[in-house]
LOGU-286729 format. One line per 2 residues: number of its first residue (from 0); their letters; for each residue x, y, z of C-alpha. Coordinates in steps of 0.2 Angstrom, whole numbers. Example, Ala and Ser with C-alpha at 12.3 -4.5 7.8 and 13.67 -1.06 7.14 Angstrom:
2
0> AS> 62/-22/39  68/-5/36
This chain:
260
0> XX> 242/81/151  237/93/139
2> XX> 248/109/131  239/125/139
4> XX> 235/134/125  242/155/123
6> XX> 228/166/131  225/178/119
8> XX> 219/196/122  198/201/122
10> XX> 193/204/103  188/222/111
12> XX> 203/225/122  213/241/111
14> XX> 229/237/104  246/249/97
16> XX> 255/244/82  275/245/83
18> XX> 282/243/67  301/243/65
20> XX> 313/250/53  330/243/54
22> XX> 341/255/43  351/272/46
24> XX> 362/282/33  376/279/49
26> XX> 376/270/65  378/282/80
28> XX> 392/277/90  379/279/107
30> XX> 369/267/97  363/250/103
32> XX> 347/247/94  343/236/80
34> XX> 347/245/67  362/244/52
36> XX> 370/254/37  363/246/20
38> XX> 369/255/4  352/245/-6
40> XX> 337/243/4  321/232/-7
42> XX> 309/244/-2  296/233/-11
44> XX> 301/218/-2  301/224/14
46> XX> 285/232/12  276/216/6
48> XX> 285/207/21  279/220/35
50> XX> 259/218/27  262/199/29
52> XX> 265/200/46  253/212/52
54> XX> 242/199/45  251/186/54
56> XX> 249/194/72  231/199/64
58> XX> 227/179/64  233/178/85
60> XX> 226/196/92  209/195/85
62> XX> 199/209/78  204/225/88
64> XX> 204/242/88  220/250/86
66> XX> 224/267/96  240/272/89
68> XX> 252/266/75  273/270/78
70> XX> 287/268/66  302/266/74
72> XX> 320/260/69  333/262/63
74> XX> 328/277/54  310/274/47
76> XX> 311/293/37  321/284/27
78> XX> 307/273/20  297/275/5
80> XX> 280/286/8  271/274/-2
82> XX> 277/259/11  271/270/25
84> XX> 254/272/17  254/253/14
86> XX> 257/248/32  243/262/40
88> XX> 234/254/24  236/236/32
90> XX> 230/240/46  215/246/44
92> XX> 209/231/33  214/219/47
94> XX> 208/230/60  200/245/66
96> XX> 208/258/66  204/271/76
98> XX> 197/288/69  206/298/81
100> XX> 223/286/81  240/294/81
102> XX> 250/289/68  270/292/73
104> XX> 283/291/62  301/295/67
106> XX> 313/305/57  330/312/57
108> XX> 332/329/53  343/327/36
110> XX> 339/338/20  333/323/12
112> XX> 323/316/25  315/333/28
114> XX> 308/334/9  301/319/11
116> XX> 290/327/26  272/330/15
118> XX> 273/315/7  271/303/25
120> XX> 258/317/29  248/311/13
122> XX> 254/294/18  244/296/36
124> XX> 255/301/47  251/316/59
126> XX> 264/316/71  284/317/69
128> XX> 295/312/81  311/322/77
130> XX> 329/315/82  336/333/82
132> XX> 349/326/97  356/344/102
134> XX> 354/361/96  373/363/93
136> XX> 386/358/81  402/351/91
138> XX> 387/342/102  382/335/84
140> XX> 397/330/78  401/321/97
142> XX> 387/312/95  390/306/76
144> XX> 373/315/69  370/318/50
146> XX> 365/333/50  369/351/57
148> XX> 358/362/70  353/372/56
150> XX> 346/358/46  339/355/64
152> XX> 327/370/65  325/370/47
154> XX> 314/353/49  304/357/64
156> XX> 299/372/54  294/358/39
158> XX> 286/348/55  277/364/61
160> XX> 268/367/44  268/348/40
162> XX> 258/341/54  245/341/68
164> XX> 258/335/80  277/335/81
166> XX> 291/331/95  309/331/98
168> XX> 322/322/106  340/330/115
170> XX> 353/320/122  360/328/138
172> XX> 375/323/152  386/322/137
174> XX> 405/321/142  409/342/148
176> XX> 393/349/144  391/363/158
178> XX> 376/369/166  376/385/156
180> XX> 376/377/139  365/365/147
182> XX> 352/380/150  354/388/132
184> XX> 350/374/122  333/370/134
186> XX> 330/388/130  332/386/112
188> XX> 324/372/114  309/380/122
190> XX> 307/394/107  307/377/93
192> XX> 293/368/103  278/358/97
194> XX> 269/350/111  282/339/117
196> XX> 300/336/119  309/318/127
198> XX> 326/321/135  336/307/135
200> XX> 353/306/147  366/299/138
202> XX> 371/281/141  385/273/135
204> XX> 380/255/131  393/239/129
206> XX> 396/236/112  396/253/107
208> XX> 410/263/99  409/274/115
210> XX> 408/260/126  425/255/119
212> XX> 432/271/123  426/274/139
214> XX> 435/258/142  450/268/135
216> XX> 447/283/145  446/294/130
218> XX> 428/296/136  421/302/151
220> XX> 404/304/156  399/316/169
222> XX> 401/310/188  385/305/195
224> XX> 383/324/203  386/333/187
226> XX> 372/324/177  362/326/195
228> XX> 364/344/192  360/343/173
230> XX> 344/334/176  338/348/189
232> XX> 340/363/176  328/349/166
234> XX> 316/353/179  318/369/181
236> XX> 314/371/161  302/360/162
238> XX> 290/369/174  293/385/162
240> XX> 288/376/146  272/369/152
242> XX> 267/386/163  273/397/144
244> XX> 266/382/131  258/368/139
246> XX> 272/358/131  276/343/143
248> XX> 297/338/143  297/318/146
250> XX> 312/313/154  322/298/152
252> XX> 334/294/166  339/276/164
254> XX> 359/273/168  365/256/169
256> XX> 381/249/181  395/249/168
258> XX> 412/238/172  425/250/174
C-alpha cells in the first residue's frame, strides 16, 4: 500500500513565522523553556543556520504570505540587529511578507539590551515585547531578573519612542504578594502602558529551581483562594485600563497538578 503523502497547507493560506532564540544572560529559576546560559554565542553561525531553515520550511509550505514575524527565546534582545534584519530579510525573499505584518521581538529590560532598541527598529522590528516581570525590586530579585524596576521604566520609555507598538509582561500569585501590592503595581502598571500588557500567574514547573524548593517547603505559592482573589483585582484593572487607554490586559491562568 502506498505511504500517504504529508498534506501541505494552500500556497494562499497565511502563515506566522516563530523563530527561536535559545540564550539568556541567566536562567530564571521559574524557567522551563528552551533556553540556556552561553558566555560565546557564534552570532554569525546561528544566523546563517536560522536563514537555512526558513528556506528548509520555505521548500514544504509553499509560497505564502506571512502575517506576522516573532522572536522568542531564550532572550532574542540579546541577538545581533544585523541577524534580526537577516531573518525579516529572509523572509521576505522566500515569501511575502506582508506590508502590514507585525514584526515582534522580545527583550529584557537590561541597560544593554535597552541601547540595542533603535538598532532592531532599523532592523524591522515594530513591536517590543518587554519581560519587565514586576514593577518592584524584592519581587525582582524573587523571581531571579537582571535588571531593577528602574531600568524597567527606563526601557518602556526607550520602547515608547522606539516603536509603533510595545507590550509587557508581570508575573502575579507570587509567594505572599497581598492584594494591596497586587493593586499598586497594576496601577503603576497602567501609567507605563502601550497597548497591551500579558499577565502571567506564576507556575512552578518540575525541574525548576523553585520546583525543587517547593518540594522543600522553602516555597509557597498562594492557596488556590488567594491567587483567586489575585486574579479578580486583574479584572477589576483590566475594565479600568481599556475604558482609560483602550489597552487590553491578556491573561494567562494555566496552573498544572504539582505532586506534593
Amino acid at each position: 500500500m502506498a505511504e500517504a503523502r504529508p498534506s501541505y497547507p494552500e500556497p494562499n493560506d497565511g502563515l506566522a513565522v516563530y523563530v527561536h532564540w535559545p540564550f539568556c544572560l541567566a536562567k530564571c529559576p521559574y524557567c522551563d523553556f528552551n533556553s540556556h546560559v552561553r558566555d560565546d554565542v557564534d552570532d554569525l553561525r546561528w544566523r546563517r543556520a536560522l536563514c537555512a531553515e526558513i528556506n528548509h520550511v520555505a521548500v514544504e509550505a509553499g509560497k505564502r504570505t506571512v502575517g506576522s514575524i516573532f522572536f522568542g527565546g531564550g532572550t532574542p534582545s540579546l541577538m545581533a540587529p544585523e541577524t534580526v534584519a537577516a531573518v525579516i530579510d529572509q523572509v521576505g525573499q522566500v515569501w511575502n511578507l506582508a506590508a502590514d505584518a507585525e514584526i515582534t521581538l522580545e527583550a529584557n529590560p537590561t541597560s544593554v539590551e535597552a541601547g540595542r532598541f533603535a538598532a532592531y527598529r532599523a532592523a524591522g522590528v515594530n513591536r517590543l515585547s518587554l519581560g519587565v516581570q514586576s514593577l518592584d525590586d524584592a519581587a525582582l530579585g524573587f523571581l531571579g531578573r537582571q535588571h531593577s524596576a528602574g531600568q524597567a521604566r527606563a526601557a518602556l520609555d526607550i520602547a515608547r519612542r522606539t516603536f509603533p507598538r510595545f507590550s509587557f509582561d508581570l508575573i502575579y500569585a507570587r509567594p505572599d504578594q497581598s492584594i494591596a501590592a497586587w493593586r499598586r503595581e497594576l496601577a503603576d502598571a497602567l501609567e507605563l502602558a502601550g497597548e497591551h500588557i500579558s499577565l502571567y500567574q506564576l507556575t512552578i514547573e518540575k525541574g525548576t529551581p523553585f520546583y525543587a524548593l517547593m518540594r522543600e517547603g522553602a516555597l509557597k505559592p498562594p492557596a488556590e483562594p488567594a491567587a483567586a482573589e489575585l486574579f479578580t483585582v486583574v479584572g477589576l484593572f483590566n475594565l479600568l485600563l481599556f475604558i482609560e487607554k483602550g489597552v487590553f490586559m491578556s491573561l494567562s491562568v494555566e496552573r498544572e497538578d504539582l505532586e506534593q
